[in-house]
N, C-alpha and C positions, 0 to 999 in steps of 0.2 A: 304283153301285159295290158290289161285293160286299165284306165282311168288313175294309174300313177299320181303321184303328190309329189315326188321329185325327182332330181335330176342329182345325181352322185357323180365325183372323178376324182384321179388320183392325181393332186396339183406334181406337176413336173419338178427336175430334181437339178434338170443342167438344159444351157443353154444348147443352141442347134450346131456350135460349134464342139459340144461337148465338157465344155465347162459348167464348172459349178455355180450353181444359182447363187449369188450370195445369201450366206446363213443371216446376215443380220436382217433379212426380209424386205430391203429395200429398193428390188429387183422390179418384183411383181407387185403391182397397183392395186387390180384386182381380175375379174372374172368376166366373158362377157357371154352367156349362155343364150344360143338360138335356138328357135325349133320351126320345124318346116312340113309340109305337108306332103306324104308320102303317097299321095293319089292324085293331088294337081298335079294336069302333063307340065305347067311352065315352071314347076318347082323343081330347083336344081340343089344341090349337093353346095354347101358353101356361100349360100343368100338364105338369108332367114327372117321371114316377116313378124315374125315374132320374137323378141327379144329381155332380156333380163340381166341387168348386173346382181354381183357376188363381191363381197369383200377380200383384200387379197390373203385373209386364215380361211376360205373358203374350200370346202372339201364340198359341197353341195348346193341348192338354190329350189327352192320349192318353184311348182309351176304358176300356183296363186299368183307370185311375183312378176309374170311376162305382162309384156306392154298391152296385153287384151287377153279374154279368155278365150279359149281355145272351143270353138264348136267342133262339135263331135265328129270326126275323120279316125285316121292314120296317122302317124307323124315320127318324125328323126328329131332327135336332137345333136347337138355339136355344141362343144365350150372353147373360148379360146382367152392365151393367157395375155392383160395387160400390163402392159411395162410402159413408162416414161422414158426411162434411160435405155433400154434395148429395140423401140418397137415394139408391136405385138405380134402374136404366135401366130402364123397359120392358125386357122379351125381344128379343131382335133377331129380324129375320125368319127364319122357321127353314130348312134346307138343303135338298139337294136328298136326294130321298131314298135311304138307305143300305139294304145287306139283309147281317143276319149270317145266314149259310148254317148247316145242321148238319155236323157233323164228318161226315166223311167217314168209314166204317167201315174199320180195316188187315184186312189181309187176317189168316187164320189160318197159326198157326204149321206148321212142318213136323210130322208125324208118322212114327211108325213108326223114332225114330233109334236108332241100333244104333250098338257099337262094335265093331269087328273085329279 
């Protein structure tokens, strides 16, 4: 996918023991979405220089929202869940990979305008 707007997941249901997330939503905090560069050799799977929190009714997070814009590459993303009372999640598995393209150059203006 070229030049995406966001980032979607499906907020987990039970802890890693297999318990139930408590329904009254006091579990999960919130969200902490990375994203990583899928063509730097020092970029690994699980460090993300790029980052963004989510609220904990978070099903999504736009990319506008990361701690800087993203120049034009490749990239993974991964979300992982925050909790106070449990710790946080491992990173989720990361995505399929994304590419922010470079802007597109506008064309130049007219010249030569005269009024008659």
């Amino acid at each position: 996918m070229t030049n995406p707007t966001q980032i979607t997941w499906t907020d987990p249901t039970t802890n890693v023991d297999g318990t139930p997330i408590d329904p009254a939503g006091t579990e999960i905090t919130g969200f902490a979405v990375g994203v990583r560069s899928a063509t730097d050799p020092a970029s690994v799977a699980g460090t993300y220089p790029f980052t963004a929190s989510a609220p904990a009714n978070a099903t999504s997070a736009l990319l506008s929202a990361l701690s800087a814009v993203l120049p034009p590459d490749n990239y993974f993303a991964a979300v992982q869940t925050l909790s106070t009372s449990n710790g946080n999640s491992a990173w989720s598995a990361e995505s399929n990979q994304f590419t922010i393209a470079a802007p597109v150059s506008p064309p130049n203006p007219p010249s030569n305008v005269q009024v008659a």
